[in-house]
C-alpha positions as CSV (number, residue, x, y, z in Angstrom):
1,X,0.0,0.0,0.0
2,X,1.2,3.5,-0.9
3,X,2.7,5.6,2.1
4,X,1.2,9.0,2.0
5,X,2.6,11.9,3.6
6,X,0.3,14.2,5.4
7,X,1.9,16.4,7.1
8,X,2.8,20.0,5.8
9,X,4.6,23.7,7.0
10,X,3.0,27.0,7.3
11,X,5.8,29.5,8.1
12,X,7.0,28.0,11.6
13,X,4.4,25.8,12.0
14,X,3.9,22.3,11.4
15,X,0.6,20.3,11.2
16,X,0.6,16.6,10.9
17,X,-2.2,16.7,8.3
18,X,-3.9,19.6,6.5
19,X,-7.5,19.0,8.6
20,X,-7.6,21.6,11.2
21,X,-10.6,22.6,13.4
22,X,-12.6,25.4,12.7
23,X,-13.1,28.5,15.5
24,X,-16.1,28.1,17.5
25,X,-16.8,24.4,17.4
26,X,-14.5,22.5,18.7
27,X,-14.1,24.8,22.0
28,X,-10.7,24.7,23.8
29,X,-9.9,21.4,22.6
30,X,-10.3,19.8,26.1
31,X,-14.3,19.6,25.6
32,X,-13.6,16.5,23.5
33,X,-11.1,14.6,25.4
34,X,-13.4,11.9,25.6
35,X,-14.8,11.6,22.0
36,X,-11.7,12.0,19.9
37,X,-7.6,11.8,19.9
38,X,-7.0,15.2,19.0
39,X,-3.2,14.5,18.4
40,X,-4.7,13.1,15.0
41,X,-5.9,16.7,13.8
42,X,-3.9,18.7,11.6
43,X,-4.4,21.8,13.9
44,X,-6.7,23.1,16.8
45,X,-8.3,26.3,16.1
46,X,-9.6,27.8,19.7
47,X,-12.7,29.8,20.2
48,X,-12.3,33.2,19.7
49,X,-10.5,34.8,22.4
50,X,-11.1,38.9,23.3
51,X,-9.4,40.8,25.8
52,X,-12.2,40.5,28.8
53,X,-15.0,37.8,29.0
54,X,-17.8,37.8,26.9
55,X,-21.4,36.7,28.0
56,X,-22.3,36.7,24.1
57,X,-26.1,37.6,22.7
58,X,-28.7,36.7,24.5
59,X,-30.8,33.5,23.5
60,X,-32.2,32.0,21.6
61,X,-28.7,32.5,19.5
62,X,-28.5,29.1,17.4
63,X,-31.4,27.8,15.2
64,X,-31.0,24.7,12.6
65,X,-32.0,25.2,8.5
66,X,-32.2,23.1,5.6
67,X,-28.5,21.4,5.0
68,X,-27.0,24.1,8.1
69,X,-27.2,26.1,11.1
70,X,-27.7,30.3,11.7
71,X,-26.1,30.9,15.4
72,X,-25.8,34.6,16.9
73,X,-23.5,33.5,19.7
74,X,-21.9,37.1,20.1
75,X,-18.2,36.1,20.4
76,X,-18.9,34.6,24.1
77,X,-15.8,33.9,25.3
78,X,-13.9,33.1,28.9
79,X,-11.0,36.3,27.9
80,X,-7.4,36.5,27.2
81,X,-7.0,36.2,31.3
82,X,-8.8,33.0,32.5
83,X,-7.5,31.6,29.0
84,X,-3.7,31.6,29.8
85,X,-4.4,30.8,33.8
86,X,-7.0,27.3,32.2
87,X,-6.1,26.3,28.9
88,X,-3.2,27.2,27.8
89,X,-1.4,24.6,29.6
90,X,-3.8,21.5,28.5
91,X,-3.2,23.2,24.4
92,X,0.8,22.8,25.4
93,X,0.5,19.6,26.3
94,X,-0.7,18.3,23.0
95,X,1.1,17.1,20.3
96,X,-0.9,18.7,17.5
97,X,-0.7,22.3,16.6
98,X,-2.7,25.2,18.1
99,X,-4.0,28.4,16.5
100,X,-5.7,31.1,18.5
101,X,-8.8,33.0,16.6
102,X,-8.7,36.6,18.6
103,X,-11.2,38.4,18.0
104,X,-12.0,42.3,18.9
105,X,-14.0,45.6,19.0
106,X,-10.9,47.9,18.3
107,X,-7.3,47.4,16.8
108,X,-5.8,48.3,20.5
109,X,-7.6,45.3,22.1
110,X,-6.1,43.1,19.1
111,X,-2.9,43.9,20.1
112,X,-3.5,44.1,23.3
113,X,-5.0,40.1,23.3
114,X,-1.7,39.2,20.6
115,X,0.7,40.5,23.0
116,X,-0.9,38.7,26.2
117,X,-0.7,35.3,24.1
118,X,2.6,36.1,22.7
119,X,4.1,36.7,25.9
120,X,3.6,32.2,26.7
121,X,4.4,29.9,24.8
122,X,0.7,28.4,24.2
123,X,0.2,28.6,20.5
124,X,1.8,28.0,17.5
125,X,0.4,30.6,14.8
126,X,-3.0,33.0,15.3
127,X,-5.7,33.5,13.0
128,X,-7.2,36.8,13.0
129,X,-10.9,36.8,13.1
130,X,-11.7,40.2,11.3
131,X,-15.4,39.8,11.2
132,X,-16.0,41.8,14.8
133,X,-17.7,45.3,15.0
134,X,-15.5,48.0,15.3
135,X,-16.9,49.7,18.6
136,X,-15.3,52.8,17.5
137,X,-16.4,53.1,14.5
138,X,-20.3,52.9,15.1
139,X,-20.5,48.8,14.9
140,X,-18.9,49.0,11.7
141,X,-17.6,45.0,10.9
142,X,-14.0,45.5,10.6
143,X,-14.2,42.8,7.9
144,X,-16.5,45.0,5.2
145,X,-13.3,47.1,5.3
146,X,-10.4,46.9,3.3
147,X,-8.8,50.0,5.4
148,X,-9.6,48.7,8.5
149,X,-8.7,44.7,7.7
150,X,-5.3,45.9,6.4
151,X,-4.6,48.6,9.2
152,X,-5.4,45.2,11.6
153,X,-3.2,43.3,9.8
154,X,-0.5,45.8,9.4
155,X,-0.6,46.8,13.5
156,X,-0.2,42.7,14.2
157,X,2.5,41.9,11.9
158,X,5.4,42.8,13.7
159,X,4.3,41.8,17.5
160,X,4.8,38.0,16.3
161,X,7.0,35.7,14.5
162,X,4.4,33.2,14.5
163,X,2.1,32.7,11.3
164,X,-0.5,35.2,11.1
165,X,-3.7,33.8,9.2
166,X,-6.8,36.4,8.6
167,X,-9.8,35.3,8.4
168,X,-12.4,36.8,5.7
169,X,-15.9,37.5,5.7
170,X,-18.0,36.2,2.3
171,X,-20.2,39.3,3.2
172,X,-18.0,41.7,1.1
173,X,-18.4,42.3,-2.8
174,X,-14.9,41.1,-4.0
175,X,-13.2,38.8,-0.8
176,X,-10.0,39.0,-3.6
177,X,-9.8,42.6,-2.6
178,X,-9.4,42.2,1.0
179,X,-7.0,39.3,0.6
180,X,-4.5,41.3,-1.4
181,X,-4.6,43.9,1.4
182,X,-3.7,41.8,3.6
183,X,-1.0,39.6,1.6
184,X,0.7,43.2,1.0
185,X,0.5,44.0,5.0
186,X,2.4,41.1,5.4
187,X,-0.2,38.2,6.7
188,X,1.3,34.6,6.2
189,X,-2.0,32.9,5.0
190,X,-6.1,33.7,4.9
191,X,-8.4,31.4,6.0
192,X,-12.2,31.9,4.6
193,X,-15.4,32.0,4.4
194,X,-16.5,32.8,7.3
195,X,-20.3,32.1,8.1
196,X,-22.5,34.1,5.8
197,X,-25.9,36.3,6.8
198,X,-28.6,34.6,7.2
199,X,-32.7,34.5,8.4
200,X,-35.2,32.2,9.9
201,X,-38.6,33.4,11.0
202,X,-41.1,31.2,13.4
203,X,-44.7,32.1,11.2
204,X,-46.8,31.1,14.2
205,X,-45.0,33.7,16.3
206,X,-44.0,36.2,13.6
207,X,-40.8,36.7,15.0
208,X,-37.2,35.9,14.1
209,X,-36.0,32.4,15.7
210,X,-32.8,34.1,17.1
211,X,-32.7,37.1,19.2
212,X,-30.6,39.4,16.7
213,X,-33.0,38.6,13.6
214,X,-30.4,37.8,11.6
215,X,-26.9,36.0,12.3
216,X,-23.9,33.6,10.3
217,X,-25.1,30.8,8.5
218,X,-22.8,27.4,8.1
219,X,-22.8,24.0,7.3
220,X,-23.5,22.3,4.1
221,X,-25.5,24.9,2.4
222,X,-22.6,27.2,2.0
223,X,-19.9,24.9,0.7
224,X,-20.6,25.9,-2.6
225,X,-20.2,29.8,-2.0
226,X,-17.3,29.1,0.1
227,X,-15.2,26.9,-2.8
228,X,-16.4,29.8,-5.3
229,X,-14.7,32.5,-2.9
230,X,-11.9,30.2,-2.0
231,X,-11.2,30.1,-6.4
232,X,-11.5,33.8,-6.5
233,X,-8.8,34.0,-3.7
234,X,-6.5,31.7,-4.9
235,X,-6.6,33.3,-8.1
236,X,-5.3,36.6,-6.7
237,X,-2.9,36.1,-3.7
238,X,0.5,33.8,-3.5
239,X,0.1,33.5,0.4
240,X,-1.5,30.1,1.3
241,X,-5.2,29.9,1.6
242,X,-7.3,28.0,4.3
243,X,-10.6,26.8,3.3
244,X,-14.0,26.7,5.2
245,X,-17.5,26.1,4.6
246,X,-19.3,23.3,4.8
247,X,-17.1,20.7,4.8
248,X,-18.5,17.0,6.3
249,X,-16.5,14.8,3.9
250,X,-13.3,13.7,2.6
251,X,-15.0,14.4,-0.9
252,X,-15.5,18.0,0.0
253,X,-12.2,18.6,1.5
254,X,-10.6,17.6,-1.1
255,X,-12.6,19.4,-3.6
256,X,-11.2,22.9,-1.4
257,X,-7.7,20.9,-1.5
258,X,-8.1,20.5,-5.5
259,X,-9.0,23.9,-6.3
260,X,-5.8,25.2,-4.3
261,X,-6.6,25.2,-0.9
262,X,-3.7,24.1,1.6
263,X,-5.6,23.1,4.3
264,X,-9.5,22.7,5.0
265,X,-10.9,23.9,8.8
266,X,-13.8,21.5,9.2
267,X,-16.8,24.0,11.9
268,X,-20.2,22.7,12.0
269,X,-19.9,19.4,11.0
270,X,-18.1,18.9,14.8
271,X,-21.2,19.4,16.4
272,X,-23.0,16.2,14.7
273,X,-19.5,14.2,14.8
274,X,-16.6,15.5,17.0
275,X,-14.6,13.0,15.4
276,X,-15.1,14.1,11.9
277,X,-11.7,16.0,11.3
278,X,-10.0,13.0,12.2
279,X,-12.2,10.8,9.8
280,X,-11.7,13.4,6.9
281,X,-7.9,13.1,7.2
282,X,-8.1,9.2,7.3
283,X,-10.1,10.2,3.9
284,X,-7.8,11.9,2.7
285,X,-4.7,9.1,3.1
286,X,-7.6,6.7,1.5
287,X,-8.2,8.7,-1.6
288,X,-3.9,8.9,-2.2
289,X,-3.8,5.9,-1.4
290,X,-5.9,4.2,-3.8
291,X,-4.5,6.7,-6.2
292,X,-0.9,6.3,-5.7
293,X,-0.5,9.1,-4.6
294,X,2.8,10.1,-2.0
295,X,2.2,13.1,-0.7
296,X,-1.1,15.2,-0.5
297,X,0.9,17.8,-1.5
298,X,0.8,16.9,-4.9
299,X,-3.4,17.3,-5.1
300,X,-3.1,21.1,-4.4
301,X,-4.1,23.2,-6.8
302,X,-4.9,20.4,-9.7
303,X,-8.1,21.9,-11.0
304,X,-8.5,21.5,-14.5
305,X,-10.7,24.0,-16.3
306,X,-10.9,24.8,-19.6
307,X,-8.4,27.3,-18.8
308,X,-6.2,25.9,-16.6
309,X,-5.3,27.9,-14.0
310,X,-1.4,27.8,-12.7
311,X,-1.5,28.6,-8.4
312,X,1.9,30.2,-7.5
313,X,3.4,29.0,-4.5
314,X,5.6,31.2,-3.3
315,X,5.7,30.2,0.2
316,X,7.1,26.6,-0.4
């Protein structure tokens, strides 16, 4: 049988497999101790993490849809503090890498919440969850602006060495646009989509079935708009590009993988199967394997259209 190898570098940090889990639903990590080995994911993605606690929205704040979910949780969050002092020794523990998503209302409490981080030696890169209201700009997400995601960007680059990933909103006109910013601030990867604006209404009461009317929509039903905005970025950036959206399958990984996608964050498919990023990268070695394949390296990027489209890979 064909040995494959998984495992792959971004910047300084090495994953055993290019299956990470997404922000947001998987917890700290040590919320599934029981249901999965998490030494077999590629990386841990952490919830989001601001400066102080955050109670989140009020609920109801999660409601299911046809093929997904619409959730309004509000960034609720234990904080930077109570995060170094409870989990930060159980993520150093593991043998699997760990990303911290930070998220924030204003570009001082993102450096403020990198620097806290940075100070330990907890994590091995940080994805930047842009997606947050800007509380001093009127609520403003600082994801609908290529200013403000590139002044972000540009403010956190120098406080680390560590990979620096951003991750995009799909509720922008051109997700390219913002990517490029980025890239040129000096960000060492993207990682998109994140959950796109959606509705449910309860006709019996009249009233929205979350308490913020609308909120992010996931799962299944966005895969397609996510690989369509993962293309589009590929297209335009040489920094590597993380895909999510949707993902419950080896087949749909690699259809991210195949269209250029380094790695694949797998988020609402957790909740039904906690044990589903593992079982997508067992996918993954099956698919090489059965096509003699060595390395899943060699799947990046192989989407065939009718004009081919050559991804530059700078960073290897």
């Amino acid at each position: 049988m064909t040995k494959v190898q998984t495992d792959f570098k971004l910047g300084s940090m090495h994953c055993r497999n290019r299956v990470w889990v997404a922000s947001g639903t998987f917890g700290y990590g040590d919320e599934c101790l029981d249901l999965v080995d998490v030494n077999k994911i590629g990386a841990i993605v952490t919830k989001s993490l601001s400066l102080k606690p955050r109670d989140g929205n009020p609920p109801p704040r999660v409601v299911e849809t046809p093929s997904g979910m619409i959730n309004s949780i509000g960034l609720a969050n234990i904080g930077v503090d109570r995060f170094l002092e409870e989990k930060a020794p159980f993520l150093q523990s593991l043998d699997t890498s760990v990303v911290v998503n930070i998220a924030a209302g204003s570009v001082e409490e993102y450096r403020e919440v990198l620097e806290r981080i940075e100070s330990t030696d907890c994590c091995d890169a940080y994805e930047i969850n842009v997606s947050c209201p800007n509380v001093k700009e009127g609520g403003l997400s600082f994801g609908t602006n290529v200013r403000m995601t590139a002044e972000i960007t540009r403010e956190l680059r120098p406080l680390t060495g560590k990979p620096l990933i951003v991750k995009l909103t799909p509720n922008i006109t051109s997700v390219s646009e913002f990517a490029r910013a980025v890239q040129d601030e000096g960000a060492d990867a993207v990682s998109l989509i994140n959950t796109l604006v959606g509705m449910s209404v309860d006709v019996r009461t009249r009233r929205p079935k979350i308490s913020t009317t609308t909120g992010g929509l996931s799962g299944p039903a966005i895969r397609p708009v996510a690989l369509a905005k993962v293309y589009e970025t590929i297209r335009s950036v040489s920094i590597p590009v993380i895909g999510i959206g949707g993902i419950t399958s080896a087949n749909d990984a690699l259809e991210f993988l195949i269209t250029g996608a380094e790695a694949v964050e797998i988020g609402t498919a957790n909740y039904l199967n906690p044990n589903v990023a593992v079982e997508i990268a067992e996918g993954i070695t099956t698919f090489c394997q059965e096509n003699d394949i060595r390395n899943v390296s060699e799947i990046i990027g192989t989407l065939q259209t009718d004009q081919t489209i050559s991804v530059v890979k700078s960073w290897m």
